[in-house]
N, C-alpha and C positions, 0 to 999 in steps of 0.2 A: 413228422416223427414226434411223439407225445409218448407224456406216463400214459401207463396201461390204463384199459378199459374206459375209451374214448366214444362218445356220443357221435355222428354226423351232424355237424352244426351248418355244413353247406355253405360255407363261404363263399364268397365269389371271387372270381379272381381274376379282374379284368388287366390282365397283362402288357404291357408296353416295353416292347424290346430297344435298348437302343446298344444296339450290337454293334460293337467293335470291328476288328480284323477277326474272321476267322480266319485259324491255324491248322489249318488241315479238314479234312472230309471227315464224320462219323456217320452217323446216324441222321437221318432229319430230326427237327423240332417234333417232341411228340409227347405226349400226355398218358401216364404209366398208370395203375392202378393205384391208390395210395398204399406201397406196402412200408412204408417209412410211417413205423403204428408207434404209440403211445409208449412212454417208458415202464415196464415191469419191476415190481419186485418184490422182496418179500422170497428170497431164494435163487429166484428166477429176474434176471435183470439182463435188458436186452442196451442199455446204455452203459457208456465209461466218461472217464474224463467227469467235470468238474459245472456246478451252477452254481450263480449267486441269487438268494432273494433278500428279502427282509425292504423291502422299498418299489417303489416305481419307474421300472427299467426302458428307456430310450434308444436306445446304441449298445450295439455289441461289436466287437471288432476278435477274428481271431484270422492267425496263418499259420499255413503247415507246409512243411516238406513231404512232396505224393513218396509215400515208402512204395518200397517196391515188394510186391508179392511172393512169395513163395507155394505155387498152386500145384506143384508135385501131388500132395495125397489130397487135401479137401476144395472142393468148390463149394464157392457161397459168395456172397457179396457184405461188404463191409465198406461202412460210409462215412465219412469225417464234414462236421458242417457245425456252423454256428448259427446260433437262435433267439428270439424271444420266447417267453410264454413257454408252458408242455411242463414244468416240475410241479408247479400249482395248480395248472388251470386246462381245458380240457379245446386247446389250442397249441400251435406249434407256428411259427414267422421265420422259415427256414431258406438257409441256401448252401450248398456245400456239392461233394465229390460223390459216388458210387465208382470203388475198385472192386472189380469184381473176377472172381475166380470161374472160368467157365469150367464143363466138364471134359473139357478137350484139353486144360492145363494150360490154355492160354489168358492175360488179361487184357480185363478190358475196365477203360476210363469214364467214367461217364458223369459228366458236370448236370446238376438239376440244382428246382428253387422249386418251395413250398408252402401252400400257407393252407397247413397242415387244420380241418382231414380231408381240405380237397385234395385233388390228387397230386401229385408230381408232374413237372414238367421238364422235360430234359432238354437240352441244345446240345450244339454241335460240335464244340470247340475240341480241337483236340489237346490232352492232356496225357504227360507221359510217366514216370518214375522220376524220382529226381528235382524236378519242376517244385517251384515256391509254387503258394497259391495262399490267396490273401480273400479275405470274405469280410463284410459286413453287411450289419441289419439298422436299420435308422427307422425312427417311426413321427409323427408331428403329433402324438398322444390323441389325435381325432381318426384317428383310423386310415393316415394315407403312411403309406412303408416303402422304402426305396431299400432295394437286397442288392449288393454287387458281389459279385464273386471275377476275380482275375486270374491270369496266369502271364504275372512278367515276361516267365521263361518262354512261352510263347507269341507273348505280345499281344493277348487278346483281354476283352474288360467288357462283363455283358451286366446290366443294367436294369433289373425289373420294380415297377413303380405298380404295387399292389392297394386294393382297399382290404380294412377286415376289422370294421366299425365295432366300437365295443367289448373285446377283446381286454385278457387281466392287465397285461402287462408287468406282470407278477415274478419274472425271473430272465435270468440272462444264461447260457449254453455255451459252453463251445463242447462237441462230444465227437465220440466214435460208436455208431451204432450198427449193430447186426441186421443185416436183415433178410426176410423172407417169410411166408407162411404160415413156418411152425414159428411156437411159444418163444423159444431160444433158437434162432437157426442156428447150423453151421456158421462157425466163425474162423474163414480162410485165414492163413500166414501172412501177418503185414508187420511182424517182426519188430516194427517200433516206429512210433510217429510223434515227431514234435510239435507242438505249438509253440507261437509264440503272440504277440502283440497282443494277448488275449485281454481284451477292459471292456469294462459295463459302465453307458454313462461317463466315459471318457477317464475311468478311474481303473489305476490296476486292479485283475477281476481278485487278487487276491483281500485285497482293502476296499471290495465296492460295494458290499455286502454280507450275508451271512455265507459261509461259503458251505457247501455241500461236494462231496466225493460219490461217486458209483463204478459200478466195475462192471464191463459181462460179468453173468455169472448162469448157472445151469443147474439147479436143483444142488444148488450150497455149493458147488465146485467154482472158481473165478478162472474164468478166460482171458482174461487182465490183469493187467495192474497199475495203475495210477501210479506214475511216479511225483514227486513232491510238488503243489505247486508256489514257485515262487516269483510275486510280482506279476508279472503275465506272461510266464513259461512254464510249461509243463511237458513230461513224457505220456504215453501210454503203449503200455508192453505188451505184447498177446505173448500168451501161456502155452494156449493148447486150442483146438479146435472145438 
């Protein structure tokens, strides 16, 4: 997941799982298209929530509470995940949730890590409404990245140990992104989602850097809304679909 108008840089991404308890049955491990694209805007902003630049970013740490969906009128998929890299630079070091609104008006959970524009890779874990979920990104500045994303609530902690040699390291994330095929997808009801523990570099994200705000947005309309951030908390509100 990157700013818009992203190259294939073909990263590799030799993956090493060190898998926890899973917590129930999903899907197998499997490997998705990259539709987690580059951040837009200029009108059209397929990101929310908040980045730091202005230095050389190492660690990013954020946690959220999974909101729970509201998939009555739109289906679409909407993602919450923390990052390196993707504001400056035409890479993305991710790992976070896909909640997604099916068209049958059920949801579904689904835990992935990225190192963004290879593709995505999903596991298994299941994850529910309600449920902490705590994520970070670590990197040794030579190209080795260790992404863990948890779910206390269910007891599980999965572990991926990436290479992605060369890379800016030019910004820290934590976001909420739209996704799907079109420009601006649909952007289901998830009504409000907190952050918290959000630091760049082991620094609150609000003092770790320059700090930058984005919103969805759809040909000038805002799907969002950043609410304030302070220290390493934040809201983000959806609007409208």
């Amino acid at each position: 997941m990157l700013p818009a108008a992203v190259t294939a840089l073909g990263l590799a991404t030799a993956l090493t799982l060190a898998a926890a308890p899973t917590a129930g049955a999903a899907a197998p491990t499997a490997t998705h298209p990259a539709h987690h694209v580059g951040r837009h805007s200029g009108g059209n902003s397929n990101w929310a929530g908040y980045a730091v630049t202005g230095g050389t970013f190492h660690t990013v740490t954020g946690n959220w509470t999974v909101p729970a969906l509201n998939c009555s009128a739109t289906a679409g998929d909407i993602s919450f995940w923390s990052g390196l890299d993707g504001w400056l630079s035409t890479s993305v070091e991710q790992i976070g949730l896909d909640a997604v609104c099916t068209r049958n008006h059920t949801v579904q959970y689904n835990p992935w890590v990225e190192m963004y524009p290879a593709n995505s890779v999903y596991f298994t874990e299941t994850v529910k409404a309600g449920d902490t979920m705590t994520s970070s990104v670590t990197t040794d500045g030579s190209g080795s990245f260790t992404l863990v994303l948890a779910d206390p609530t269910q007891g599980w902690t999965k572990t991926y140990t990436e290479s992605a040699p060369g890379v800016a390291l030019s910004s820290a994330e934590v976001i909420v992104e739209a996704i799907g095929s079109r420009t601006i997808p649909a952007c289901p009801d998830f009504q409000q989602v907190q952050f918290s523990d959000v630091t760049a570099n082991g620094q609150d994200f609000a003092t770790a850097g320059t700090v930058a705000a984005t919103n969805l947005e759809r040909s000038g309309t805002y799907l969002t809304q950043d609410g304030a951030l302070t220290g390493t908390a934040f809201p983000v509100t959806w609007l409208h679909a």
